[in-house]
C-alpha positions as CSV (number, residue, x, y, z in Angstrom):
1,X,-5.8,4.2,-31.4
2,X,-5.2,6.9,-34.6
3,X,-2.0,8.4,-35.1
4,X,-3.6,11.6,-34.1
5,X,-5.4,10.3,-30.9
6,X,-1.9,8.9,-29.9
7,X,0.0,12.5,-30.9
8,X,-2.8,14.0,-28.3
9,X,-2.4,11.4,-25.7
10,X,1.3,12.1,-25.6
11,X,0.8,15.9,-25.8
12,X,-1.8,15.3,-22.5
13,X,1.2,13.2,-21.0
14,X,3.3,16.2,-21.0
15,X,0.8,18.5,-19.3
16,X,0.6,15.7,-17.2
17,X,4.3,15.5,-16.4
18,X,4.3,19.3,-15.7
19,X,1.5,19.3,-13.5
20,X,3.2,16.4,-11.0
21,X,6.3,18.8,-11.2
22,X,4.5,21.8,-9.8
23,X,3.0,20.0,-7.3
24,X,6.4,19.0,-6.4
25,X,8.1,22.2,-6.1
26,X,8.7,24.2,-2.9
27,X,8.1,27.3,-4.8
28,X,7.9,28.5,-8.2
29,X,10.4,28.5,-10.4
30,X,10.3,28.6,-14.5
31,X,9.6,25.8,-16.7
32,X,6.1,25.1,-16.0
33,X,4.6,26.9,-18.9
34,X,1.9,29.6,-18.5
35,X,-0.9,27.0,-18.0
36,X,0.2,25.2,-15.3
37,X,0.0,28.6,-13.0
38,X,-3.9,28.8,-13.8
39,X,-6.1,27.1,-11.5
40,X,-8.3,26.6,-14.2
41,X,-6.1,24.8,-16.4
42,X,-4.4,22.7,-14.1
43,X,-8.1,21.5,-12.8
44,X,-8.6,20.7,-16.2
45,X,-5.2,18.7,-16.7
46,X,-6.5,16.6,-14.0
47,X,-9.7,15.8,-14.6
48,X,-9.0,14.8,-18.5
49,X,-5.9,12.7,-17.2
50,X,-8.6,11.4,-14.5
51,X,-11.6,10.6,-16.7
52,X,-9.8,9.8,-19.9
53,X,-6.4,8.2,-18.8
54,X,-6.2,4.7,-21.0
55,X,-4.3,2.4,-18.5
56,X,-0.5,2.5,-18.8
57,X,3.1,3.6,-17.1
58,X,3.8,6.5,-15.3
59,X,7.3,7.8,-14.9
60,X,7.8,8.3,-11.3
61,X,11.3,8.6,-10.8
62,X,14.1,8.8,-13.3
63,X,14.3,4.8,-13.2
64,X,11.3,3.9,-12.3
65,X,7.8,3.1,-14.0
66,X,5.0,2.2,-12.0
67,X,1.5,1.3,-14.3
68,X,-1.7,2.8,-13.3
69,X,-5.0,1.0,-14.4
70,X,-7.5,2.7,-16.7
71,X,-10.1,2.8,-13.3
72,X,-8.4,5.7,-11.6
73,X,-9.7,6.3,-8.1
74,X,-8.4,8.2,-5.2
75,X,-5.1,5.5,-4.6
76,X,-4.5,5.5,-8.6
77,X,-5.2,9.1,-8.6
78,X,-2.0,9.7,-6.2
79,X,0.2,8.1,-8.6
80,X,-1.4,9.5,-11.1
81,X,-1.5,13.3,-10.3
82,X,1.1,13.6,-7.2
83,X,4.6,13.2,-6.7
84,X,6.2,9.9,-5.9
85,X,7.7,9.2,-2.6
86,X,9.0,6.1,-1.4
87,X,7.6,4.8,1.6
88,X,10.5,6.3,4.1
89,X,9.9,2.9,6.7
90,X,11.0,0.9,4.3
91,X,14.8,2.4,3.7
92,X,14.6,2.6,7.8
93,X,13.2,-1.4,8.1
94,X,14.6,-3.1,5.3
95,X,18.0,-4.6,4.7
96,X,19.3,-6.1,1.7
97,X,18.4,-9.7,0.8
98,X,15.9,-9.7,3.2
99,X,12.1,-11.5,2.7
100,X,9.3,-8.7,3.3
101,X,5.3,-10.0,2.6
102,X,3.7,-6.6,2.0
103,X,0.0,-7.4,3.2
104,X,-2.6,-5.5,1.4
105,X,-0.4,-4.1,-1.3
106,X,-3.0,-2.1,-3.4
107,X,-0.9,-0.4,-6.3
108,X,2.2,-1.7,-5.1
109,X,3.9,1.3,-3.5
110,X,5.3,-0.7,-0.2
111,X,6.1,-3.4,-3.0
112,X,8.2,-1.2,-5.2
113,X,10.3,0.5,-2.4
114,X,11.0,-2.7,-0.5
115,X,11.6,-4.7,-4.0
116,X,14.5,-1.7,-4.2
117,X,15.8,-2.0,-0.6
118,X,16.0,-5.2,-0.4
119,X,17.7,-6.0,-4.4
120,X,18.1,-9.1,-6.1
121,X,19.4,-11.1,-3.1
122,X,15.8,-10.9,-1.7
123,X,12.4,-11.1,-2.1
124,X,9.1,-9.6,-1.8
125,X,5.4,-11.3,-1.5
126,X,2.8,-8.9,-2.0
127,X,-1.1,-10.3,-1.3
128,X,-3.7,-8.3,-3.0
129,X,-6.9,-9.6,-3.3
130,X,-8.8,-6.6,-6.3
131,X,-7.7,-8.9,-9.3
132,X,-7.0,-5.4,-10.9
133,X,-4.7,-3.7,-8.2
134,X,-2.8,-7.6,-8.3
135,X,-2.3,-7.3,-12.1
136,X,-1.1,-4.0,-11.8
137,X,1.5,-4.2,-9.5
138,X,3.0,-7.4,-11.7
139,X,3.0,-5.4,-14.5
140,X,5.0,-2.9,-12.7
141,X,7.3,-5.6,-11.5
142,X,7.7,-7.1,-15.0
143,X,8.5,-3.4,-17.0
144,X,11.2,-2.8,-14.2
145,X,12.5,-6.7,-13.9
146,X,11.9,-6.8,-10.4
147,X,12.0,-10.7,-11.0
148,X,12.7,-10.9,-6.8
149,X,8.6,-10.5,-6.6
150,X,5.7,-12.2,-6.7
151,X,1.9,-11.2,-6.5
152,X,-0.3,-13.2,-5.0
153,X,-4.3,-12.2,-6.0
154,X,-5.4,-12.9,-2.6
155,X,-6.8,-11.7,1.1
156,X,-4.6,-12.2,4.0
157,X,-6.8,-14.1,6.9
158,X,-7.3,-16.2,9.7
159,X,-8.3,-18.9,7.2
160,X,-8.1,-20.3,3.7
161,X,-10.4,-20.8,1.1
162,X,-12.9,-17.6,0.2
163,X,-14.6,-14.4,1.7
164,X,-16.8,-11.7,0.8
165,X,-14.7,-8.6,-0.2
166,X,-15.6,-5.2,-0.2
167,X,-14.4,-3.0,-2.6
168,X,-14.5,0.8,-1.9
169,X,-15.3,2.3,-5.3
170,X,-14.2,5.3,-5.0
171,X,-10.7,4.5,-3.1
172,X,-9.8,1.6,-3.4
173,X,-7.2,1.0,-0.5
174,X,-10.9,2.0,1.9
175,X,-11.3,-2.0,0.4
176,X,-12.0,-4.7,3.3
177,X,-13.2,-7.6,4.0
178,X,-16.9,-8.3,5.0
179,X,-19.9,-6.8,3.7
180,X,-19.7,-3.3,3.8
181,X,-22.7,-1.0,3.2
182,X,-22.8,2.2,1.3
183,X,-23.4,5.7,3.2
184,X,-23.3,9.3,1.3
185,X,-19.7,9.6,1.3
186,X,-18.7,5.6,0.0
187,X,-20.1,2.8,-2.1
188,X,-19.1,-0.6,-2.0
189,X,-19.2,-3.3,-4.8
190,X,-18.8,-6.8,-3.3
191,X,-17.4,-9.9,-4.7
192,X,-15.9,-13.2,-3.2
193,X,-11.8,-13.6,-3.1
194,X,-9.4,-16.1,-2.3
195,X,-8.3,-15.8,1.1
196,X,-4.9,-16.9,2.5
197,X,-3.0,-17.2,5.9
198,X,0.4,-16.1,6.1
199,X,1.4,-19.1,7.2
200,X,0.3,-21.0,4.5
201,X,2.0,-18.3,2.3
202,X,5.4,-19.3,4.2
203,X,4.9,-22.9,3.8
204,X,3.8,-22.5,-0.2
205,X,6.8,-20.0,-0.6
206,X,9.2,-21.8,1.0
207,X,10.5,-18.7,2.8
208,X,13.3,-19.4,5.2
209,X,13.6,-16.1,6.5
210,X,11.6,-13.1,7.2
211,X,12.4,-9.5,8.1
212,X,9.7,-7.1,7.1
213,X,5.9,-7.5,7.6
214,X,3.7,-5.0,6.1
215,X,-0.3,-5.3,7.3
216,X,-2.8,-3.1,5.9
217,X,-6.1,-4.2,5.9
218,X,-8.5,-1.8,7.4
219,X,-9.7,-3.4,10.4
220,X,-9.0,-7.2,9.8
221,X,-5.3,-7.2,11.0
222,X,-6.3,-9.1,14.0
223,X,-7.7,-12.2,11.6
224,X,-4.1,-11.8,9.8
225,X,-2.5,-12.2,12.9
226,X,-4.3,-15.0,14.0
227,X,-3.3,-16.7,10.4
228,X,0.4,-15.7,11.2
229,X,1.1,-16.8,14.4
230,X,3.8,-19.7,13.0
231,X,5.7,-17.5,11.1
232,X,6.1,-14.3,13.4
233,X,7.1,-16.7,16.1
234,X,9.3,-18.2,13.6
235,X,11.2,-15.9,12.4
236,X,10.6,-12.6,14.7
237,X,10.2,-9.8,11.5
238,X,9.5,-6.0,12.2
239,X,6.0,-5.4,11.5
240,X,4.2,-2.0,10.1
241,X,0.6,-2.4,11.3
242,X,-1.4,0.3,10.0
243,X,-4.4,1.3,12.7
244,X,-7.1,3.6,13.1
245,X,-9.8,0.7,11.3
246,X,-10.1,-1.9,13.8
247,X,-12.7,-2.1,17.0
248,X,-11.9,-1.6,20.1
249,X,-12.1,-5.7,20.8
250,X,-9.9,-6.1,18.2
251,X,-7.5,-4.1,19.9
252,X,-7.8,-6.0,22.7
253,X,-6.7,-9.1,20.5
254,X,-4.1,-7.5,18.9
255,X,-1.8,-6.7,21.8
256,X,-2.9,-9.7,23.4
257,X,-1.7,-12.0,20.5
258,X,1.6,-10.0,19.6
259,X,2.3,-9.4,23.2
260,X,2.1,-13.2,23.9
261,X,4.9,-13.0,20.7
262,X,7.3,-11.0,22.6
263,X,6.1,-7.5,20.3
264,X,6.7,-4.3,21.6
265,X,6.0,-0.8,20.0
266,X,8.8,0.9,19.3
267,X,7.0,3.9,17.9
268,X,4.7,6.1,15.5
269,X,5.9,7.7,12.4
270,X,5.6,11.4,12.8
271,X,7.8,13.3,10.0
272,X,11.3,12.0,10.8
273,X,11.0,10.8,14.2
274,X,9.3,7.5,15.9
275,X,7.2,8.8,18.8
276,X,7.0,6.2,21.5
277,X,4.2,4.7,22.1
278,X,2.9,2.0,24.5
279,X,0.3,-1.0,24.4
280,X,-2.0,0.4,27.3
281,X,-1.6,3.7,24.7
282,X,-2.8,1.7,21.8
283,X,-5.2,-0.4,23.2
284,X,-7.3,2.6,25.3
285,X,-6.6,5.3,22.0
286,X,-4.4,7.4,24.3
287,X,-1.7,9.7,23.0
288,X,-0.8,9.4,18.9
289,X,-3.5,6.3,18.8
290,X,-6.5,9.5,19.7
291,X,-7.1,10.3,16.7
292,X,-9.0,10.6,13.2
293,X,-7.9,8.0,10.3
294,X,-5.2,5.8,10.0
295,X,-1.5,5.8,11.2
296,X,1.5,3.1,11.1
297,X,2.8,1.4,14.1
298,X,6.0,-0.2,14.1
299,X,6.6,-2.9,16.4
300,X,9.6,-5.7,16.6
301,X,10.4,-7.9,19.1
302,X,12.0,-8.1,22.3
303,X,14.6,-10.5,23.0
């Protein structure tokens, strides 16, 4: 890279930096510069930092770097373009010096916040199968010395050894496992990854405790169940389970598995509340669970 193409690249950073503050702000306010109020411009800002970003760090809090790979898609583009948030369940769930797995971490955004909540005192397994997404979130890790986690480049199953995955090209937290075939709205590249249980991960790890579960997998979280049966009944640890992917069967398995486990739904995430919700709810798609695309469920254990 030339001096100049680097003095550009910063000056392209900048407009980049202004842009993720506007879309920030609750109203305007000065400071933007005259571009960033033109549609126009700020339609260009993103598609240059879309098409021609080179792979690197993005500044998304005062103390906090996260990288973004040079493939930006929809989940790269959000850290990309949008402001940062941390995930709110995780400042709710987590406690410090506590063990979280964060199943299906993508760019690491569940990673990063619980690395923070939970400090030096704990630790934080993320699996991520896209080789990519895996290297990315350790490079985040590594620039901010969050030494407490590990990456582990694989899927989350009901068994171990490898699978056909199915990466969603143009988002790639759509990714699954399985063959999935392209339609008008998604293509799929497919290639074979490791594939892990959870309890195998405990064993390997040598984790002794456990208090945070993360499963995002669209649609398989019943298989990563199944492969975690050990641990949960081991060591009892909330669990997110994101929804809205799976079949109605697998519904069926879900509650029946965590059910036998003692797991009850506390509730859905809706702004700052939990909304109760019930197993007969989840498992028929009645009240929050009737509905379009995904949502969180967070469920623990009743003693």
């Amino acid at each position: 890279m030339t001096l100049r193409s680097l003095a550009l690249l910063a000056s392209r950073m900048e407009e980049l930096r202004a842009y993720r503050r506007y879309r920030a702000a609750k109203e305007r306010g000065a400071g933007f510069g005259w571009k960033i109020w033109l549609p126009f411009f700020r339609n260009a800002i993103r598609h240059e930092a879309q098409s021609a970003w080179p792979g690197g760090y993005i500044r998304v809090a005062d103390d906090l770097l996260m990288y973004v790979p040079r493939e930006v898609d929809a989940s790269a583009g959000y850290l990309l373009l949008k402001p940062y948030a941390h995930e709110p369940l995780v400042g709710l769930l987590c406690r410090s010096g506590e063990t979280v797995i964060d199943i299906g971490a993508n760019l690491g955004r569940w990673t990063v916040s619980a690395a923070l909540a939970v400090g030096q005192s704990g630790r934080v397994i993320a699996l991520e199968p896209i080789s990519r997404l895996a290297d990315a979130i350790s490079k985040t890790c590594l620039l901010n010395r969050f030494h407490w986690v590990k990456v582990i480049n694989a899927a989350a199953s009901d068994n171990a050894g490898e699978a056909v995955f199915s990466i969603e090209q143009e988002n790639s937290g759509g990714s699954r496992l399985g063959t999935m075939q392209n339609d008008p709205s998604r293509t799929f590249q497919q290639l074979s990854v490791k594939t892990i249980t959870v309890d195998q991960c405990v064993e390997e790890e040598k984790i002794e405790t456990l208090g945070l579960m993360k499963i995002d997998v669209e649609g398989f979280e019943s298989q990563v169940i199944a492969g975690a049966t050990a641990s949960l009944r081991r060591f009892s640890p909330t669990l997110v389970l994101e929804t809205g992917h799976e079949s109605a069967e697998s519904r069926k398995q879900i509650a029946i598995m965590l059910r036998a486990l003692n797991y009850q739904i506390v509730g859905v995430p809706a702004g700052p509340a939990l909304v109760e919700g019930s197993w007969d709810d989840y498992v028929r798609r009645k009240g929050f669970f009737d509905r379009q695309g995904a949502i969180d469920i967070v469920l623990m254990v009743s003693k």
